[in-house]
C-alpha positions in Angstrom: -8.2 -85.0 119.0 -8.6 -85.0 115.5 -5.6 -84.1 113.3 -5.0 -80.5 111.2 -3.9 -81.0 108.1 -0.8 -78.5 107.2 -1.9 -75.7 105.3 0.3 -75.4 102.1 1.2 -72.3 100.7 0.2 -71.2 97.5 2.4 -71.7 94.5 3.7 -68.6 92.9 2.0 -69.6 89.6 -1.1 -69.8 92.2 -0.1 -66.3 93.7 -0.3 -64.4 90.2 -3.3 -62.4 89.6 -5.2 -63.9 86.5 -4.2 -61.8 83.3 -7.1 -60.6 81.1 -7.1 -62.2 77.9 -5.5 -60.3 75.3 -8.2 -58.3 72.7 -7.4 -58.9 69.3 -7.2 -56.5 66.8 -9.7 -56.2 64.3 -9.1 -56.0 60.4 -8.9 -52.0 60.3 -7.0 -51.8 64.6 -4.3 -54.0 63.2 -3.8 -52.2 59.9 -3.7 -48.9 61.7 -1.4 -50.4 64.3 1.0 -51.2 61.7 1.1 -47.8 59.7 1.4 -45.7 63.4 4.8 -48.2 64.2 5.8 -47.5 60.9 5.6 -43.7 60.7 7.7 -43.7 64.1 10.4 -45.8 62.9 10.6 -44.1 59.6 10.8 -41.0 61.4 13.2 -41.8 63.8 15.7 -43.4 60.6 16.0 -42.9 56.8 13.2 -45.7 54.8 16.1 -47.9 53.7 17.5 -48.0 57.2 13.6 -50.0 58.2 13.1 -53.3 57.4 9.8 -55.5 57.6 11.7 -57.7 60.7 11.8 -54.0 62.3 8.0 -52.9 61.8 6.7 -56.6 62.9 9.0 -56.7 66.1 7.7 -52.7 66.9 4.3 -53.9 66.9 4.7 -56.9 68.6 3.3 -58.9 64.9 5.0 -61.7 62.5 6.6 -60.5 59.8 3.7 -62.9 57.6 1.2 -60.9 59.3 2.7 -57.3 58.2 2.7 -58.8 54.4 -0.6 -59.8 55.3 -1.7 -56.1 55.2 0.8 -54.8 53.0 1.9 -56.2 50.0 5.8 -54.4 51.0 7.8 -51.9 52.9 7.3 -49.7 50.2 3.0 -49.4 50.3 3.7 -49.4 54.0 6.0 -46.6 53.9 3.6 -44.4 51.6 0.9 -45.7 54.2 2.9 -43.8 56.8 3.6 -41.0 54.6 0.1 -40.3 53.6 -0.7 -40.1 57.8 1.9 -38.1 58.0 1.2 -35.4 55.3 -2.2 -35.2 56.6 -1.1 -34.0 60.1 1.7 -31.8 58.7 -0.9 -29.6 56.6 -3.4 -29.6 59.4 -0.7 -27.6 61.3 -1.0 -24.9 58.3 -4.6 -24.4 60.3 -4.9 -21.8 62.4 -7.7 -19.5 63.3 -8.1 -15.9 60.9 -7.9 -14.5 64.2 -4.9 -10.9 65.3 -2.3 -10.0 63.5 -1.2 -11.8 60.1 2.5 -12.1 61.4 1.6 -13.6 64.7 -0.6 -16.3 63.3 2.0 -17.1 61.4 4.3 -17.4 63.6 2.2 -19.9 65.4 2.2 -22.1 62.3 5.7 -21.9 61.5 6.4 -23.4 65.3 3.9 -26.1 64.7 5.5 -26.6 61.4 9.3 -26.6 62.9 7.6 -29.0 65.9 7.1 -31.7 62.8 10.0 -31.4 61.4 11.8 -32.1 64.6 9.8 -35.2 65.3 10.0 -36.6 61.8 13.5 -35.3 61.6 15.5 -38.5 59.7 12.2 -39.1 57.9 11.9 -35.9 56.5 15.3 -35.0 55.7 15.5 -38.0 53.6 12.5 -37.3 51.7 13.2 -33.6 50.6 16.4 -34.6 49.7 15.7 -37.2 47.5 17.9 -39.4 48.2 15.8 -41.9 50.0 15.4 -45.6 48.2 11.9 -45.3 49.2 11.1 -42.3 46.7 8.2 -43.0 44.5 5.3 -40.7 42.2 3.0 -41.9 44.9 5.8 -40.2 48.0 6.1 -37.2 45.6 2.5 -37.1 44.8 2.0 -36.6 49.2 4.5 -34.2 49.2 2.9 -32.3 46.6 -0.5 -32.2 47.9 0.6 -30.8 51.7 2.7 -27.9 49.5 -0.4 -27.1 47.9 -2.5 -27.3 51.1 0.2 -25.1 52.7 0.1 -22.5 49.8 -3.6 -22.1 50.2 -4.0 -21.8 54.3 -1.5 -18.7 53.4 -3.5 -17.4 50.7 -6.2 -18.0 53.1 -4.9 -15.9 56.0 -4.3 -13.3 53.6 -7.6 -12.8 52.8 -7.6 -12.2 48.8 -10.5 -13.9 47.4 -8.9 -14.0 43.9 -5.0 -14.2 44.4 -2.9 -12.9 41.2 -0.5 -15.5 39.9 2.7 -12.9 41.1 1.0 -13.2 44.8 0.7 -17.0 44.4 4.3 -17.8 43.2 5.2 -15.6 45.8 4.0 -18.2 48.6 5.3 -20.9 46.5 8.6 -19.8 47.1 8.6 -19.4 50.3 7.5 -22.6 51.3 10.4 -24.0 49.3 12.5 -21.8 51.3 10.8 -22.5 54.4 11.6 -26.5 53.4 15.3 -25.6 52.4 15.5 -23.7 55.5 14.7 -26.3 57.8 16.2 -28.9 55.8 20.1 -26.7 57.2 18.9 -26.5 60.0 18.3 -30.2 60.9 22.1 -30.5 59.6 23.3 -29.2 62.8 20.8 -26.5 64.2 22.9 -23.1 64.6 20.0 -21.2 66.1 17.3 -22.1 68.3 13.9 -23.2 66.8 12.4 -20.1 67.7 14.8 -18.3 65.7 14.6 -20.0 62.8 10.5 -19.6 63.5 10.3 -15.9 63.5 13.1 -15.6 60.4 11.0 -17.6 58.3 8.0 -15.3 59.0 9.9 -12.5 58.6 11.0 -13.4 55.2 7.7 -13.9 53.7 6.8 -10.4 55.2 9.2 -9.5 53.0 8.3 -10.9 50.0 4.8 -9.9 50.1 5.9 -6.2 50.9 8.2 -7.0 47.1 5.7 -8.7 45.5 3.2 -5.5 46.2 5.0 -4.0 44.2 3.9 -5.6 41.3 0.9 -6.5 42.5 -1.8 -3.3 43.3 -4.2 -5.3 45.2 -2.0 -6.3 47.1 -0.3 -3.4 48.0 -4.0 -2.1 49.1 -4.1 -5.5 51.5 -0.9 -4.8 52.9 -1.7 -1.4 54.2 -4.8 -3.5 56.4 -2.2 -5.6 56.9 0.0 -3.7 58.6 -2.3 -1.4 60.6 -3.5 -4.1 62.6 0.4 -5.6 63.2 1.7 -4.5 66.7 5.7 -3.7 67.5 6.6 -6.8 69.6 4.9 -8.6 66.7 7.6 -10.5 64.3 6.3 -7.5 61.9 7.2 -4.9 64.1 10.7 -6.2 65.0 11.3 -6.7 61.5 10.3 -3.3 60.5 12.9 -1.9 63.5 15.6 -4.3 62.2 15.5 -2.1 58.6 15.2 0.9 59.8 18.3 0.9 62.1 19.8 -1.2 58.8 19.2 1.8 56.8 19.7 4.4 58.8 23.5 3.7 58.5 24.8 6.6 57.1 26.7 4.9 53.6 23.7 2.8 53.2 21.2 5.8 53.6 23.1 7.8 51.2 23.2 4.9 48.4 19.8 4.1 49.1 18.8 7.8 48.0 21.1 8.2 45.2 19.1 5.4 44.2 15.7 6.2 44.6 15.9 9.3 43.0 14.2 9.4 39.5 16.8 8.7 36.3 17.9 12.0 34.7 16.2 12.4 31.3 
């Protein structure tokens, strides 16, 4: 009877499926790769809380390699902040579709939805006190303000906008910056809140800058008719109208509305 040779079990080296070689990155995937690790950590902490060591262990690279593609932290970090301004203005898009306030309001929680994810990143960048500042940072900055400025100017539909209507919208989006900037500090109100205040106040200021302003004023009175009352319009309009309906305040409100005596 012939003999069996003992089976022998497979080794657990032998047992372990065959991994699939790793792809590697092209020239532009790893260069990508290393400003999409960057803008995470650099939102997550201040710039001169990141190091190289961080960004090369994030993306699983050498630290030679990251200088490789970037000469320094401090191109990498523009890098990042380029990306970054680019997706922050494209949330200033929205569709010249319903009522002014309401798309608006939409924007502002897409704005406040940034600002929340890039929180240490952007809190150190409007404030200026970041290492990292540069013209090139400030230059980024400037650009998504002025894309911001004109998707408003957009959604208010003025084909030629006066220079009272334009500073108008200037200030606001410092405000709306400012704004968010306190309430990063320790958030007192919900994001919503904060979301339908800030539209709110620019309702406001383009019912004061009307007043200056004549072609505005006509666009406000489109403006308006197409607003509806659960709109962040109408609550706003309900909110002064109960404000100056107090008694005191209606009565100094009259005494000064009425024309000087000659």
């Amino acid at each position: 009877m012939a003999s069996r040779t003992p089976s022998v079990a497979p080794s657990a080296e032998e047992q372990r499926p065959a991994r699939a070689p790793r792809r590697r990155l092209s020239v532009d995937e790893r260069r990508e790769q290393l400003i999409a690790v960057a803008l995470e950590l650099f939102s997550d902490r201040a710039p001169e809380d990141v190091s190289i060591d961080d960004i090369a262990a994030a993306a699983g690279a050498s630290r030679p390699l990251v200088y490789h593609y970037f000469p320094g932290k401090q191109a990498l970090y523009e890098e990042a902040l380029r990306r970054a301004g680019r997706e922050l203005a494209g949330r200033f898009e929205e569709p010249a579709d319903g009522p002014l306030s309401e798309r608006l309001y939409r924007v502002m929680g897409r704005y406040l939805d940034f600002v929340q994810s890039h929180a240490a990143g952007f809190s150190a960048l409007l404030r200026g006190g970041s290492v990292a500042a540069s013209p090139d940072a400030d230059a980024v900055i400037d650009q998504v303000r002025r894309a911001a400025q004109e998707q408003i100017l957009h959604h208010l539909g003025l084909p030629d906008p006066g220079p009272t209507l334009r500073r108008t919208v200037r200030a606001w989006i410092a405000n709306a910056e400012i704004s968010s900037l306190d309430w990063l500090a320790d958030k007192p109100v919900p994001a919503e809140t904060l979301q339908l205040q800030l539209v709110q106040e620019l309702v406001a200021a383009l019912a004061v800058a009307a007043t200056r302003e004549p072609e505005l004023a006509s666009l406000l009175g489109e403006f308006f008719a197409t607003e509806r009352p659960d709109g962040p319009t109408g609550r706003l309009v309900r909110d002064l109208a109960a404000t100056l309906a107090t008694p005191a305040l209606t009565e100094s409100l009259l005494r000064l509305a009425a024309p000087p005596a000659p």
